[in-house]
C-alpha distance (Angstrom), angle and dihedral (degrees) to the residues before:
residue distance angle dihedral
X1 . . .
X2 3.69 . .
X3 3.95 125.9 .
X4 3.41 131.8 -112.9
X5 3.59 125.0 -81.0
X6 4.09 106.0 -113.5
X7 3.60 134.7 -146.2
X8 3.84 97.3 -112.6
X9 4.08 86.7 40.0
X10 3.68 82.9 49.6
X11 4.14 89.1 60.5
X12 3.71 91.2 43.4
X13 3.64 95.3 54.7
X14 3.98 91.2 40.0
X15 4.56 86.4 55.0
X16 3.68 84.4 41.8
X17 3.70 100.1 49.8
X18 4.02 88.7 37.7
X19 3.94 89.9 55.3
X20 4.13 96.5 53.9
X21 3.98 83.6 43.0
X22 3.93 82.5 106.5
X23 3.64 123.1 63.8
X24 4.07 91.7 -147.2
X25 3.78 78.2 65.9
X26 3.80 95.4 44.2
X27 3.56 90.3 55.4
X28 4.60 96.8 43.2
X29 3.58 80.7 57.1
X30 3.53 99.3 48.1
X31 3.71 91.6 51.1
X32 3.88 101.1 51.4
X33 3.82 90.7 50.6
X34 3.95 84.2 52.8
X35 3.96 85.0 53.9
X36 3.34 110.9 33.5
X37 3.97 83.5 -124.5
X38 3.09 139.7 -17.6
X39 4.06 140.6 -152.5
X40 4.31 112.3 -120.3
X41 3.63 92.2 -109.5
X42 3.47 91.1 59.3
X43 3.79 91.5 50.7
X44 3.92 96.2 45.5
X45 4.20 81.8 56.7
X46 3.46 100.8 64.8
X47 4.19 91.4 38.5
X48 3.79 129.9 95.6
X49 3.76 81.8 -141.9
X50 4.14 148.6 91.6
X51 3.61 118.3 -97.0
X52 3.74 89.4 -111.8
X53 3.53 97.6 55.8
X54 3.76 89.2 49.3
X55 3.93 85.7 53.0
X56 3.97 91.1 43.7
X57 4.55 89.8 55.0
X58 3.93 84.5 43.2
X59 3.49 101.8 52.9
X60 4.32 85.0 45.0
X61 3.73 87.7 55.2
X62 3.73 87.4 45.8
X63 3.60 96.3 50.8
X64 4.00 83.4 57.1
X65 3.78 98.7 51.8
X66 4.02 91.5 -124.4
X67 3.75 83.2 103.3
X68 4.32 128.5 54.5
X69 3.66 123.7 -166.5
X70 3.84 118.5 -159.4
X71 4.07 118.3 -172.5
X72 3.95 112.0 -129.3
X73 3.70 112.3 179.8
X74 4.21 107.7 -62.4
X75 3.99 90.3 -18.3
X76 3.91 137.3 75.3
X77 3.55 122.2 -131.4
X78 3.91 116.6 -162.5
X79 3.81 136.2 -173.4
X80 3.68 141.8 169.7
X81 3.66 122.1 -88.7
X82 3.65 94.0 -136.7
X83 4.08 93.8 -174.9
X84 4.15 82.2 65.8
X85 3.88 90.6 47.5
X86 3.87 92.0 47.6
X87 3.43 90.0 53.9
X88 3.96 93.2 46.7
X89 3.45 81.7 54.1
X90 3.74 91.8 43.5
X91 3.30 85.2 61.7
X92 3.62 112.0 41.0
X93 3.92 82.8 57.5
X94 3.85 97.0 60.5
X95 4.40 83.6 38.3
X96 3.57 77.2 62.9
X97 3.77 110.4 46.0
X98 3.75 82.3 47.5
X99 3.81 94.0 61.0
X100 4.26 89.9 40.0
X101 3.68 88.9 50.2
X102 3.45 93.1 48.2
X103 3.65 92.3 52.1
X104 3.62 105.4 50.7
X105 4.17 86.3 53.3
């Protein structure tokens, strides 16, 4: 049986949810859980987009936790925290059984 949804879970999925509100963001994320991490440059290859507007959806996904950014030397490597995206999905699961439950009542 799953576990209610709390308040403070509540915010977390709300930040969550508001940071993959953009598909630019959708699509960085995608990509570093295809590499295992990635350094910026890499990331501002394979998007249709300027390097500070790259920077500007990373630093959104940082401020959310899905998203870690480790200095090496003069570049920034970045990965997914995938505890924080387990627990998004964690919680989009019991989001879920709420609504199903509340359907077949």
């Amino acid at each position: 049986m799953h576990q209610p949804i709390k308040p403070l879970d509540e915010t977390f999925l709300a930040d969550i949810c508001k940071a993959l509100s953009h598909p630019a963001r959708i699509r960085i994320l995608k990509h570093l859980l295809a590499e295992e991490g990635c350094i910026c440059g890499r990331i501002v290859e394979i998007m249709p987009l300027a390097q500070s507007t790259v920077s500007q959806h990373l630093k959104i996904l940082k401020e959310t936790g899905l998203v870690r950014g480790e200095v090496d030397g003069p570049k920034t490597c970045y990965c997914v925290d995938r505890k924080k995206l387990a627990k998004f999905n964690g919680l989009m699961e019991n989001l879920l059984a709420d609504t199903d439950a509340q359907e077949v009542a």
